[in-house]
HTML snippet that shows the backbone in 3Dmol.js (N, CA, C, O; Angstrom):
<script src="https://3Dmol.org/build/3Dmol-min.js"></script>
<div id="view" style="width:600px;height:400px;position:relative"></div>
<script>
const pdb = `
ATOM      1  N   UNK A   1     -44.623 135.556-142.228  1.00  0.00           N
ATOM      2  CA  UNK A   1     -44.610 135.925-140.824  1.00  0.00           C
ATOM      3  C   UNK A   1     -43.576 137.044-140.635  1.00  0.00           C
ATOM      4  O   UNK A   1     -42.394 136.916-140.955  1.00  0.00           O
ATOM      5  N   UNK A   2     -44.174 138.286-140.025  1.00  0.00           N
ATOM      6  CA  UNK A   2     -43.336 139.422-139.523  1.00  0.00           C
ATOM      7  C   UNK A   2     -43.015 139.062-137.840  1.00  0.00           C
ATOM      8  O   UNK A   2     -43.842 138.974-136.932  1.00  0.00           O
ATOM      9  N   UNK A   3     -41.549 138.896-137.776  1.00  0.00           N
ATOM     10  CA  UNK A   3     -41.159 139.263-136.107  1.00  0.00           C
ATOM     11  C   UNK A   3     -41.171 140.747-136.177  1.00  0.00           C
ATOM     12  O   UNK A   3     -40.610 141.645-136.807  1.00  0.00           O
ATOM     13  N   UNK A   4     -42.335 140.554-134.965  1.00  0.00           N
ATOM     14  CA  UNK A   4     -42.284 142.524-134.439  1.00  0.00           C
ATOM     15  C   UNK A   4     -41.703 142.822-132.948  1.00  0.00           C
ATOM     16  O   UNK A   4     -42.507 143.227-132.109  1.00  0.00           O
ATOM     17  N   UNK A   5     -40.349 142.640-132.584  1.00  0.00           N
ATOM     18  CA  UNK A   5     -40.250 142.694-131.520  1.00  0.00           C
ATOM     19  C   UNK A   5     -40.618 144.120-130.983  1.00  0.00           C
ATOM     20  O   UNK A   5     -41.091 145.013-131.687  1.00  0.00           O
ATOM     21  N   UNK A   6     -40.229 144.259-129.104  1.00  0.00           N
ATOM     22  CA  UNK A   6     -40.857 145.446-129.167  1.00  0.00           C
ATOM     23  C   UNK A   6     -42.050 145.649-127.771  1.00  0.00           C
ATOM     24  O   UNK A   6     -41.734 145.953-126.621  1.00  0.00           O
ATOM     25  N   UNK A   7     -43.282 145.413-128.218  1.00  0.00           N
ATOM     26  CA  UNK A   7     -44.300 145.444-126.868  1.00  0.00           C
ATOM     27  C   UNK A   7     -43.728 144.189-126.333  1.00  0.00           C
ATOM     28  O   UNK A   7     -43.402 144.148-125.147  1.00  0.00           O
ATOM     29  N   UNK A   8     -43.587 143.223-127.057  1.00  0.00           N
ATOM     30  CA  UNK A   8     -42.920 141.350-126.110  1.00  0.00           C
ATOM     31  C   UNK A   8     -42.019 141.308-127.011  1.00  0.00           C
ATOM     32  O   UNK A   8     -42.073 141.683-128.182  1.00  0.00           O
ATOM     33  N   UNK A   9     -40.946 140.705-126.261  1.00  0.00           N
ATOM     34  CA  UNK A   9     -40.012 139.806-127.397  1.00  0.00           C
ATOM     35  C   UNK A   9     -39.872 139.236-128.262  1.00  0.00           C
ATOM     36  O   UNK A   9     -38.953 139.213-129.082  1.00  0.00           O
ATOM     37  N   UNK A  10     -41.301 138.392-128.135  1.00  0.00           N
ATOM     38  CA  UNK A  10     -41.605 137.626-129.768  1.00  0.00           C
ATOM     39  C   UNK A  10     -42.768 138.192-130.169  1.00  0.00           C
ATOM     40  O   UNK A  10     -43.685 137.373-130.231  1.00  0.00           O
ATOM     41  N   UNK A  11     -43.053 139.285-130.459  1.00  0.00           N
ATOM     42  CA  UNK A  11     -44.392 139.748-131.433  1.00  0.00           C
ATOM     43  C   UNK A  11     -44.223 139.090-132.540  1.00  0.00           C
ATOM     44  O   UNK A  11     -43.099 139.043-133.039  1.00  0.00           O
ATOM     45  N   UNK A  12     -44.987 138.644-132.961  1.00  0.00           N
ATOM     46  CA  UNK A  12     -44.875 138.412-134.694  1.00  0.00           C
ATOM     47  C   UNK A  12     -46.678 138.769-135.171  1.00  0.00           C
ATOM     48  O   UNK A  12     -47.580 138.917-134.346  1.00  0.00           O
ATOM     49  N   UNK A  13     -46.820 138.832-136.471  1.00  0.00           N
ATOM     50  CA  UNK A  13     -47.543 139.222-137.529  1.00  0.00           C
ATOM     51  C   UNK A  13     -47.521 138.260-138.343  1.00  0.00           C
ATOM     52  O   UNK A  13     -46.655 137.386-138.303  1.00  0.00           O
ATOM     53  N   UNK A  14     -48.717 138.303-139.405  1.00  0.00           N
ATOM     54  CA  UNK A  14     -49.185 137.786-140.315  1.00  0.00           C
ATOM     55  C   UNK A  14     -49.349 138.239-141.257  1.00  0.00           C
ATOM     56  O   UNK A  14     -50.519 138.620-141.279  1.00  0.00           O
ATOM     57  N   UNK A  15     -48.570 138.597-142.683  1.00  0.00           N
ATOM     58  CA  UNK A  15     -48.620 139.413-143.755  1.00  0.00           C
ATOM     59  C   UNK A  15     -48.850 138.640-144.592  1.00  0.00           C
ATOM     60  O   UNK A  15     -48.119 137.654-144.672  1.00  0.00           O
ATOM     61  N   UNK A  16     -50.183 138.843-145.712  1.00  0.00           N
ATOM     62  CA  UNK A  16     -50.353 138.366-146.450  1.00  0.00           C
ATOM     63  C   UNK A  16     -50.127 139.558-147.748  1.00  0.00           C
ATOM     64  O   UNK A  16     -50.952 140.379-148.147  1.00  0.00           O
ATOM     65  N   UNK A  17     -48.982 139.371-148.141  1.00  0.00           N
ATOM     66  CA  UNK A  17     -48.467 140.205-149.563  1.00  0.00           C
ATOM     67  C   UNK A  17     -49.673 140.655-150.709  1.00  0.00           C
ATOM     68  O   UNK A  17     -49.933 141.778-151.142  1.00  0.00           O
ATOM     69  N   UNK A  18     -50.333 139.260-151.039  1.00  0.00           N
ATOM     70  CA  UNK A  18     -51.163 139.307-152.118  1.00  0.00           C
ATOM     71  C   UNK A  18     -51.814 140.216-152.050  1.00  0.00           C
ATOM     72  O   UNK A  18     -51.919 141.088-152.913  1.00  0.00           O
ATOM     73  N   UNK A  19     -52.512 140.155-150.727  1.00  0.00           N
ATOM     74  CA  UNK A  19     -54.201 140.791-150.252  1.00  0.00           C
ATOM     75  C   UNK A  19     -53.781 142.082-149.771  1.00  0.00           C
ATOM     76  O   UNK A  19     -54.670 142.926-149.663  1.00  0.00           O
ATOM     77  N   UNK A  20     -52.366 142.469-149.398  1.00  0.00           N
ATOM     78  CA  UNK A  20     -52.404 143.770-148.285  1.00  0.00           C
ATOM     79  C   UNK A  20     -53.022 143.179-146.805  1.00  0.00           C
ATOM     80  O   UNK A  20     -53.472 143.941-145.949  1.00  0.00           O
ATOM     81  N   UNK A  21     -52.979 141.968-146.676  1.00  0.00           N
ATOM     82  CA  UNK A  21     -53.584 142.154-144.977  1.00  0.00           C
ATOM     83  C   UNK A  21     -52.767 141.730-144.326  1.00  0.00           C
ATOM     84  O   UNK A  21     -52.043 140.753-144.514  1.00  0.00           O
ATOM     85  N   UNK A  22     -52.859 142.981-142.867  1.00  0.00           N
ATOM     86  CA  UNK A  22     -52.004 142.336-142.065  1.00  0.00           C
ATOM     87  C   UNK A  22     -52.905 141.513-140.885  1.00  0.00           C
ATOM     88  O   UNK A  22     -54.122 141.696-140.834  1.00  0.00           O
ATOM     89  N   UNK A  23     -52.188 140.545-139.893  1.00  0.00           N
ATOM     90  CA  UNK A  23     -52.956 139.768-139.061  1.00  0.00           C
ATOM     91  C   UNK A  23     -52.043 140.096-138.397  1.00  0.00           C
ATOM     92  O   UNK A  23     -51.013 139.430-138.505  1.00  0.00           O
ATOM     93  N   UNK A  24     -52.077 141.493-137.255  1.00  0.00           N
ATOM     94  CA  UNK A  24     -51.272 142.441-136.701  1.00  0.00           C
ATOM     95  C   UNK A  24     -50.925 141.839-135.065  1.00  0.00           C
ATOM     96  O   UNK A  24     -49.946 142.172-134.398  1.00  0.00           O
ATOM     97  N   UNK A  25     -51.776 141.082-134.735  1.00  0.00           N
ATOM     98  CA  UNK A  25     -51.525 140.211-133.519  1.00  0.00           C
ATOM     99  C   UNK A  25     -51.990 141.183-132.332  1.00  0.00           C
ATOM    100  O   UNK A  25     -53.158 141.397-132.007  1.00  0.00           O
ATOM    101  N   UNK A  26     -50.790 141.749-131.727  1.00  0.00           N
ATOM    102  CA  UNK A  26     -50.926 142.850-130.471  1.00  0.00           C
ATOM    103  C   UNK A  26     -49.645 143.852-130.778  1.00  0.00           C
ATOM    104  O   UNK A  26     -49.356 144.634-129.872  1.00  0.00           O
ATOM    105  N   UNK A  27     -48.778 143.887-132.112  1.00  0.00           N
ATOM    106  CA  UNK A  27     -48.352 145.026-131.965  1.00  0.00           C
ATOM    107  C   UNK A  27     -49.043 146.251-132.688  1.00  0.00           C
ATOM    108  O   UNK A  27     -48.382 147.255-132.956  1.00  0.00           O
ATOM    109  N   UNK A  28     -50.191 146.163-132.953  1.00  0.00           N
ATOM    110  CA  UNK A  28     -50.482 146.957-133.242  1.00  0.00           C
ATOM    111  C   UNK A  28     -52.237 147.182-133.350  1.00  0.00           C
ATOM    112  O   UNK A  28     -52.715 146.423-134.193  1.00  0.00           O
ATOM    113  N   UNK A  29     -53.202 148.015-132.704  1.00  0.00           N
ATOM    114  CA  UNK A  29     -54.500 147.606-132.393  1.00  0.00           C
ATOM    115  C   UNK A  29     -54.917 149.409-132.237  1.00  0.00           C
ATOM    116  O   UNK A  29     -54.205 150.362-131.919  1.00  0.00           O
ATOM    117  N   UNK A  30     -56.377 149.327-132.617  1.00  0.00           N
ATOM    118  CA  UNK A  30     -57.199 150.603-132.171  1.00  0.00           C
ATOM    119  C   UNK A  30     -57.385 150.785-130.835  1.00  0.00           C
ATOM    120  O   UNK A  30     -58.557 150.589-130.516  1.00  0.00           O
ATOM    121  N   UNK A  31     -56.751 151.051-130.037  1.00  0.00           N
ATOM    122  CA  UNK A  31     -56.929 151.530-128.883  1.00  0.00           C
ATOM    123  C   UNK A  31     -55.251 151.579-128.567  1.00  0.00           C
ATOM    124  O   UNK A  31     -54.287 151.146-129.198  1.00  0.00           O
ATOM    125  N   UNK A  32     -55.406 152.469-127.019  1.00  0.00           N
ATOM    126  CA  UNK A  32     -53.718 152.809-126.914  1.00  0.00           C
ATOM    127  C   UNK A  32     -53.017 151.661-126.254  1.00  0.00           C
ATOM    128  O   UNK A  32     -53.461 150.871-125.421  1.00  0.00           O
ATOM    129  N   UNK A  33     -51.930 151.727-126.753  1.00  0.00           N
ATOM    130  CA  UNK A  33     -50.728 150.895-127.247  1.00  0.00           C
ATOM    131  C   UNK A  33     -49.708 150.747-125.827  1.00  0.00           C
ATOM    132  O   UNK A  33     -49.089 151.677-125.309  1.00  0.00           O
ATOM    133  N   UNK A  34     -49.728 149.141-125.315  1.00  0.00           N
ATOM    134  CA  UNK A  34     -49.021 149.202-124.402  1.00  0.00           C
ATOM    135  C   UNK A  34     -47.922 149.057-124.709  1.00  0.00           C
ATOM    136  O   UNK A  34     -47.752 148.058-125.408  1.00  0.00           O
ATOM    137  N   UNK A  35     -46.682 149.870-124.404  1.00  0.00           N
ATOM    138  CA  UNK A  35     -45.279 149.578-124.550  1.00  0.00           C
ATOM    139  C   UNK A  35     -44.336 149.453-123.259  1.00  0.00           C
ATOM    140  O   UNK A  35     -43.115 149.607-123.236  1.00  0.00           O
ATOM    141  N   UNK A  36     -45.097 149.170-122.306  1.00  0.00           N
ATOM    142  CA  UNK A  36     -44.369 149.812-121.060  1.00  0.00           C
ATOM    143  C   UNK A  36     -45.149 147.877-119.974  1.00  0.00           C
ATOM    144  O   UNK A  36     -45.763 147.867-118.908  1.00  0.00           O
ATOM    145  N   UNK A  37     -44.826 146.873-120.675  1.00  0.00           N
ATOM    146  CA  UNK A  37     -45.129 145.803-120.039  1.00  0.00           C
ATOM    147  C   UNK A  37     -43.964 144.889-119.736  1.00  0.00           C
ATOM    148  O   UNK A  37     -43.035 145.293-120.435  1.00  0.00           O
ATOM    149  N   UNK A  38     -43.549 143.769-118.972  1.00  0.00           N
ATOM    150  CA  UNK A  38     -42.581 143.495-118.777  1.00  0.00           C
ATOM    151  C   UNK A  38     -41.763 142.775-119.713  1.00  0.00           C
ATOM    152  O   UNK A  38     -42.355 141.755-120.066  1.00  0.00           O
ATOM    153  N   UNK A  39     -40.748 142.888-120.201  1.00  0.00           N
ATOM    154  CA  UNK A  39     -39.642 142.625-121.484  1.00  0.00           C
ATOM    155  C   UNK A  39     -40.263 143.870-122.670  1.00  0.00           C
ATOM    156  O   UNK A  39     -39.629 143.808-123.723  1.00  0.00           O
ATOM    157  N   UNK A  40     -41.252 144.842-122.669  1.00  0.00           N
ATOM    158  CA  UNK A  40     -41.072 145.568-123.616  1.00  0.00           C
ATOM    159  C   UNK A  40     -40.055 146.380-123.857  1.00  0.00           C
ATOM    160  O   UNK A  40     -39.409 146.850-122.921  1.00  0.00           O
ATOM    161  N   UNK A  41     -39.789 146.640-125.051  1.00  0.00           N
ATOM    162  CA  UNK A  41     -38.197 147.174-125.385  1.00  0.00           C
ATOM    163  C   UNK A  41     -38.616 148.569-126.473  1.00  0.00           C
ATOM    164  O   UNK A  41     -38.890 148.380-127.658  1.00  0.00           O
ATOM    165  N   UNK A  42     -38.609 149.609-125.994  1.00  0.00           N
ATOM    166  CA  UNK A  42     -39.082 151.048-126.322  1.00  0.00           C
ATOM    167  C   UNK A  42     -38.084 151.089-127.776  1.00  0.00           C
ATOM    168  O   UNK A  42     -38.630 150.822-128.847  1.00  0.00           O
ATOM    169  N   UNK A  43     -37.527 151.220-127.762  1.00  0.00           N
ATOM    170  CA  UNK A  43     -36.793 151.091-129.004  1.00  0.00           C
ATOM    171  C   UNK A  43     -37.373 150.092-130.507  1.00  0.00           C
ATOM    172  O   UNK A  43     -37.782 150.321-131.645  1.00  0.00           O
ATOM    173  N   UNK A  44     -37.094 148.934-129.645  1.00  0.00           N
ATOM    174  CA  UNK A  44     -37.593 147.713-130.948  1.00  0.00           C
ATOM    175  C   UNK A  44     -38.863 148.166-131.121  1.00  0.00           C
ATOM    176  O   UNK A  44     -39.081 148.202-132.332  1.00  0.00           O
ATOM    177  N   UNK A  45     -39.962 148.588-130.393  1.00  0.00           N
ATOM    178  CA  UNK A  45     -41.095 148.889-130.721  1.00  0.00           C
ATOM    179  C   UNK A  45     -41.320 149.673-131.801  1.00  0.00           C
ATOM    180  O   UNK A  45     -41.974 149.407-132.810  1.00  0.00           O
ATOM    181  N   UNK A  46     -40.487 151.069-131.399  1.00  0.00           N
ATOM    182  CA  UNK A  46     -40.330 152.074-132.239  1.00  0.00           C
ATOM    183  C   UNK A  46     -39.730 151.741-133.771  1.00  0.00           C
ATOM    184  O   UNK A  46     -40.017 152.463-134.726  1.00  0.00           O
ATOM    185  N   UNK A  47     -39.136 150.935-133.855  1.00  0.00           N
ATOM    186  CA  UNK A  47     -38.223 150.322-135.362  1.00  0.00           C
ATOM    187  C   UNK A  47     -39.745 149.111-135.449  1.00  0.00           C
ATOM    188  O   UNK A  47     -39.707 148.805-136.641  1.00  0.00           O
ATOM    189  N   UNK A  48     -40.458 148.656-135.089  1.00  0.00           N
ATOM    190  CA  UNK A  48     -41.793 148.182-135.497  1.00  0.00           C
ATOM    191  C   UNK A  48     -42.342 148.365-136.108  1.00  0.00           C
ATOM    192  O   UNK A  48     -42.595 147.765-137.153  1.00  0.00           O
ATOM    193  N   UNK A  49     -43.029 149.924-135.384  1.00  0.00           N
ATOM    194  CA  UNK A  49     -43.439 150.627-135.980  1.00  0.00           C
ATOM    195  C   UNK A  49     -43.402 151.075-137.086  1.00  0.00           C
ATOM    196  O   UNK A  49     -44.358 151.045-137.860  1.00  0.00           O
ATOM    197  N   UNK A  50     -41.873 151.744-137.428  1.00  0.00           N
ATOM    198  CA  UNK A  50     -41.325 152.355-138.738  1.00  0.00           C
ATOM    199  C   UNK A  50     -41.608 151.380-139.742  1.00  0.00           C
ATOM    200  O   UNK A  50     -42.152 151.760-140.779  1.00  0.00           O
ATOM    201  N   UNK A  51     -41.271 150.000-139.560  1.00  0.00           N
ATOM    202  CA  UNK A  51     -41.483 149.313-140.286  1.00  0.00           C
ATOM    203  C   UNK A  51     -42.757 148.473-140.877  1.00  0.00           C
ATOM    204  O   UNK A  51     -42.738 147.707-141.840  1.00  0.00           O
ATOM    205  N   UNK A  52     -43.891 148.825-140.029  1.00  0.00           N
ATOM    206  CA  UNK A  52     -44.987 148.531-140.163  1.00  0.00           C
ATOM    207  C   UNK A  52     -45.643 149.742-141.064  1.00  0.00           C
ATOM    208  O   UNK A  52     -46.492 149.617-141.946  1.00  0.00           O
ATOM    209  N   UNK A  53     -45.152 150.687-140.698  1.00  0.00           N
ATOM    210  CA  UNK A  53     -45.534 152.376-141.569  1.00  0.00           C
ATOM    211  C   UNK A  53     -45.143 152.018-142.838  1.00  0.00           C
ATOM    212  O   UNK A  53     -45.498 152.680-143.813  1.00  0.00           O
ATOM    213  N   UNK A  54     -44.479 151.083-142.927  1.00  0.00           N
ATOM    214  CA  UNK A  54     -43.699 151.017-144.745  1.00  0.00           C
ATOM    215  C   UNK A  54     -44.506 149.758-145.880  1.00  0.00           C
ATOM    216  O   UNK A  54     -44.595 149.625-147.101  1.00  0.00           O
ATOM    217  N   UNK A  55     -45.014 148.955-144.595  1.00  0.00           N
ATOM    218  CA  UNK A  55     -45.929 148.010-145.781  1.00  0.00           C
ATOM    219  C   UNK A  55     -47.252 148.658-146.291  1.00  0.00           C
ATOM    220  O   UNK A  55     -47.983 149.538-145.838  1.00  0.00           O
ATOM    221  N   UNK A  56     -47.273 147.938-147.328  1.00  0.00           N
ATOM    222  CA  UNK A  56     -48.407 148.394-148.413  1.00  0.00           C
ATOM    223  C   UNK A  56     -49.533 148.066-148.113  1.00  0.00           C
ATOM    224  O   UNK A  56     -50.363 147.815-148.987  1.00  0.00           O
ATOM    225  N   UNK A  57     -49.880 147.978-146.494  1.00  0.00           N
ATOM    226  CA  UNK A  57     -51.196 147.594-145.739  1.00  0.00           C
ATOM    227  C   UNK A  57     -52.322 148.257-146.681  1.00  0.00           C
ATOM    228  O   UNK A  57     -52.155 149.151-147.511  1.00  0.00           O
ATOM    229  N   UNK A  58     -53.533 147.576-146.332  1.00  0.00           N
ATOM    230  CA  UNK A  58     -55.041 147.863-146.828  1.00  0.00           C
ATOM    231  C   UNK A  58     -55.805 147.234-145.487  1.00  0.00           C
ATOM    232  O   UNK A  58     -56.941 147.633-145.232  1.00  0.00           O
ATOM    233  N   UNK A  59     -55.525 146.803-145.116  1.00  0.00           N
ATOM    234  CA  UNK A  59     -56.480 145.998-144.120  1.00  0.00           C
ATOM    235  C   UNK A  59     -55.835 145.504-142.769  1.00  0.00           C
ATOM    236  O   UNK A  59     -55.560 144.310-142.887  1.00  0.00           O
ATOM    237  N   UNK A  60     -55.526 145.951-141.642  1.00  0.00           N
ATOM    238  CA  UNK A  60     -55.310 144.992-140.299  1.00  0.00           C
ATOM    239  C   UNK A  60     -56.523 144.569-139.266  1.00  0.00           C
ATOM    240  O   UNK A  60     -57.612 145.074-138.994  1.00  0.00           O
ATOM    241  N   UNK A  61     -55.885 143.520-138.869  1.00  0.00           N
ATOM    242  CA  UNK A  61     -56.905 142.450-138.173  1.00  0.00           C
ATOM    243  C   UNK A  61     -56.017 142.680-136.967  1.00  0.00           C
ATOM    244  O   UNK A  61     -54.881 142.211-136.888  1.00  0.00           O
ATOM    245  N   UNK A  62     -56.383 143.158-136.366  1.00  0.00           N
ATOM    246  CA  UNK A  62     -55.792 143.248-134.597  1.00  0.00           C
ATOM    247  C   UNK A  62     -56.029 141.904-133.964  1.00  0.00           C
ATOM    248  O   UNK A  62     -56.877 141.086-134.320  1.00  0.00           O
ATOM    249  N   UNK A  63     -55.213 141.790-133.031  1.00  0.00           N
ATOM    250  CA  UNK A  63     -55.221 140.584-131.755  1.00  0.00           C
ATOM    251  C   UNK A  63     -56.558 141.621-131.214  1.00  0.00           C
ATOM    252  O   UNK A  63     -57.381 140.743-130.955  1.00  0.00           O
ATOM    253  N   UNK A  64     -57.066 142.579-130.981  1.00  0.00           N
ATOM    254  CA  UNK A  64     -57.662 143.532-130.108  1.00  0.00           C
ATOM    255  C   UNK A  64     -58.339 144.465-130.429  1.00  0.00           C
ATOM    256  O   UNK A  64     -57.751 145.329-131.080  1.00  0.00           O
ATOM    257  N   UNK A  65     -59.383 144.624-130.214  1.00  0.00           N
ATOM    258  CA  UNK A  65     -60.379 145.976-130.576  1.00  0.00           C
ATOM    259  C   UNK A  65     -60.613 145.285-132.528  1.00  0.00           C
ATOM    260  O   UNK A  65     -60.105 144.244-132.944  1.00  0.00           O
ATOM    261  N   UNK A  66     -61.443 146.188-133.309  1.00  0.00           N
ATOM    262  CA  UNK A  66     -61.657 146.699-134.488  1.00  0.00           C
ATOM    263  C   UNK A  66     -60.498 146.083-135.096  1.00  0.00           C
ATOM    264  O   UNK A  66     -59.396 145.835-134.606  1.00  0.00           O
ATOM    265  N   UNK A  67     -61.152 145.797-136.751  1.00  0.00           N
ATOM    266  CA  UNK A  67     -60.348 146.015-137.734  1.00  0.00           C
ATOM    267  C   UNK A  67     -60.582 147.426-138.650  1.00  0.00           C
ATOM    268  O   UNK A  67     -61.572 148.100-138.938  1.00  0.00           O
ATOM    269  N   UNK A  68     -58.936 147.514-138.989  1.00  0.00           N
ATOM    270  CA  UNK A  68     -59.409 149.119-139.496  1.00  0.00           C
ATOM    271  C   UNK A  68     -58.406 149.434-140.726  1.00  0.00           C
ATOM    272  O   UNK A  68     -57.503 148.598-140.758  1.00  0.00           O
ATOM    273  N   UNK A  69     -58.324 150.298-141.631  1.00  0.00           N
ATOM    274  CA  UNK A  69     -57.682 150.125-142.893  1.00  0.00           C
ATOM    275  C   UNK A  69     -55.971 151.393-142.647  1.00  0.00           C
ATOM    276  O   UNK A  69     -55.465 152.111-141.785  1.00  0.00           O
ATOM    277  N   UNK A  70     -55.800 151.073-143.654  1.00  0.00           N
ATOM    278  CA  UNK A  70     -53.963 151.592-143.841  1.00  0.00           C
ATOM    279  C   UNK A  70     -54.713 152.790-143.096  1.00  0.00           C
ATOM    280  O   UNK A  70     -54.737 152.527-141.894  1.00  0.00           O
ATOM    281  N   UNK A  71     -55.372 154.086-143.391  1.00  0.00           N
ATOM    282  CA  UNK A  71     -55.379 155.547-143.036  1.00  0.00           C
ATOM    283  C   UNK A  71     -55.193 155.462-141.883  1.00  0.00           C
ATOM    284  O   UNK A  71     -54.187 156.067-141.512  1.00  0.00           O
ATOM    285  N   UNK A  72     -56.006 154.715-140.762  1.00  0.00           N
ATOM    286  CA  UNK A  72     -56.334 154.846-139.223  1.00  0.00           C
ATOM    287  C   UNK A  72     -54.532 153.629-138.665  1.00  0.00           C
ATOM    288  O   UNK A  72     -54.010 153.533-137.555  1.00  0.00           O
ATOM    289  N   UNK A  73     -54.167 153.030-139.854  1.00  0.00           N
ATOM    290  CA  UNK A  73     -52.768 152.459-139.134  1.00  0.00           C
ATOM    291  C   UNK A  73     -51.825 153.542-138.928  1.00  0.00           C
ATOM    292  O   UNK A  73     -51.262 153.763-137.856  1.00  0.00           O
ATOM    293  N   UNK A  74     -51.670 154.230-140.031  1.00  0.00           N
ATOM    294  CA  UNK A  74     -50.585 155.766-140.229  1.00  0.00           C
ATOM    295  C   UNK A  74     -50.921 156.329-138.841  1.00  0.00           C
ATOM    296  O   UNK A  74     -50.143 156.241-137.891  1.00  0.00           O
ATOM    297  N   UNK A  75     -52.379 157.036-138.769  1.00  0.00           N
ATOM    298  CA  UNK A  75     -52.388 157.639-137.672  1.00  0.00           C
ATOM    299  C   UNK A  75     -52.008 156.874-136.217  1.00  0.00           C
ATOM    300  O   UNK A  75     -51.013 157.264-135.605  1.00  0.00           O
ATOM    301  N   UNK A  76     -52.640 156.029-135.805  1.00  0.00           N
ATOM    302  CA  UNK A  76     -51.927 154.887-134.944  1.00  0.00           C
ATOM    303  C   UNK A  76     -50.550 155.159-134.743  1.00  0.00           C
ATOM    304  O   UNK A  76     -50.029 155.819-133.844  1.00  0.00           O
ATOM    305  N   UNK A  77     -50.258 154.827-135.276  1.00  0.00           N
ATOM    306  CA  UNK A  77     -48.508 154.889-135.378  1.00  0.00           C
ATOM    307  C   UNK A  77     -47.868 156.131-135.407  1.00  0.00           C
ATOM    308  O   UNK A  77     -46.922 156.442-134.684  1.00  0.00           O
ATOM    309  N   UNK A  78     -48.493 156.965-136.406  1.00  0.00           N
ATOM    310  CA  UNK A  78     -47.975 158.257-136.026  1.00  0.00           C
ATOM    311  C   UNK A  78     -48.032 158.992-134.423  1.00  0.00           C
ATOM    312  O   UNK A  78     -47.270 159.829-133.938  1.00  0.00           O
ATOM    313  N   UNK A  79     -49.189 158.354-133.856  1.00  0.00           N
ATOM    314  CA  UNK A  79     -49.135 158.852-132.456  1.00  0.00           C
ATOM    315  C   UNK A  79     -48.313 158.266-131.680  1.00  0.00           C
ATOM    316  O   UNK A  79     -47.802 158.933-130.780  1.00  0.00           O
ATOM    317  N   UNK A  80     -48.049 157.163-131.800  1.00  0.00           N
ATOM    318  CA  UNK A  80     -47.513 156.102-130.908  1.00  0.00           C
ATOM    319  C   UNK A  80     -45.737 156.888-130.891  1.00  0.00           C
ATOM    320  O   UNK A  80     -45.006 156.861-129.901  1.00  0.00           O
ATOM    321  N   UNK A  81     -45.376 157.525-132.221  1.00  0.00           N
ATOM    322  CA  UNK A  81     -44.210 157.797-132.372  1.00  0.00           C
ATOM    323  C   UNK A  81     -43.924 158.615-131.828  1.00  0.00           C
ATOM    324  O   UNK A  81     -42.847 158.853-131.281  1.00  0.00           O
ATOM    325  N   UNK A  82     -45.255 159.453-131.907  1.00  0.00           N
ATOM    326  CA  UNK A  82     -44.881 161.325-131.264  1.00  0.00           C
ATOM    327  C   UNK A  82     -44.881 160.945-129.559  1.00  0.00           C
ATOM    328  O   UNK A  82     -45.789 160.382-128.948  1.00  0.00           O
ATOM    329  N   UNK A  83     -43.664 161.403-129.047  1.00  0.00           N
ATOM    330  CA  UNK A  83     -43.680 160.891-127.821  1.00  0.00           C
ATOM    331  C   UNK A  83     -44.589 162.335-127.287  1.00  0.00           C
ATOM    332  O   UNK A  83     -44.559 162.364-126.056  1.00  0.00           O
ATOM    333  N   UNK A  84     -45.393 163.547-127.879  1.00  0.00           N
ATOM    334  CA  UNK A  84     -46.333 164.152-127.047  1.00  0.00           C
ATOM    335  C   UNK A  84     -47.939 163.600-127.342  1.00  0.00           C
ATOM    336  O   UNK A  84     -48.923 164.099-126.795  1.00  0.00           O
ATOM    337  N   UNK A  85     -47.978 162.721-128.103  1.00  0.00           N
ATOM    338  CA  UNK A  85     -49.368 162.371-128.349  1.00  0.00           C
ATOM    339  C   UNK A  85     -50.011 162.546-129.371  1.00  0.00           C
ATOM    340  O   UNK A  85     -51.114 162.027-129.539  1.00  0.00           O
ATOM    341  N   UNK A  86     -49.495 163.229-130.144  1.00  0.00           N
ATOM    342  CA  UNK A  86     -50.198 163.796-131.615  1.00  0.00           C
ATOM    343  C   UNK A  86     -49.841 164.868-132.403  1.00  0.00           C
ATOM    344  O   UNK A  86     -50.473 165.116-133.430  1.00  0.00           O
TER     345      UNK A  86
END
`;
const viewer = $3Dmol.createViewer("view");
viewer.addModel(pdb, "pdb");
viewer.setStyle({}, {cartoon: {color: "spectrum"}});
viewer.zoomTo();
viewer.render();
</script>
């Protein structure tokens, strides 16, 4: 279990090492990314992120929308970071 604080206080995740999969919950999903809900913390999100950019993902399972592989997580995240959008 990953704590992802950040969009909520207690985000957590589901990393399964073996397989590369993550069971990403709601911090992280194909469609845009709420960070701006009540107790979200713009910062912790952002250190989430970074740290979600660093596992050896192959596969996430969103709380939301699609499952989709490491390439479309990078980009995800890479947008989420660029505070102009891309």
């Amino acid at each position: 279990m990953l704590h992802l604080p950040g969009r909520t206080p207690g985000g957590i995740a589901l990393w399964d090492e073996e397989s590369s999969v993550l069971f990403s919950g709601d911090a992280i999903y194909d469609a845009p990314l709420l960070d701006n809900l009540p107790g979200s913390d713009l910062a912790a999100y952002r250190a989430t992120m970074l740290r979600l950019r660093d596992l050896p993902v192959r596969t996430v399972h969103p709380g939301h929308e699609s499952s989709f592989g490491r390439d479309r997580m990078i980009k995800i995240i890479d947008a989420c970071l660029d505070p102009h959008g891309g």
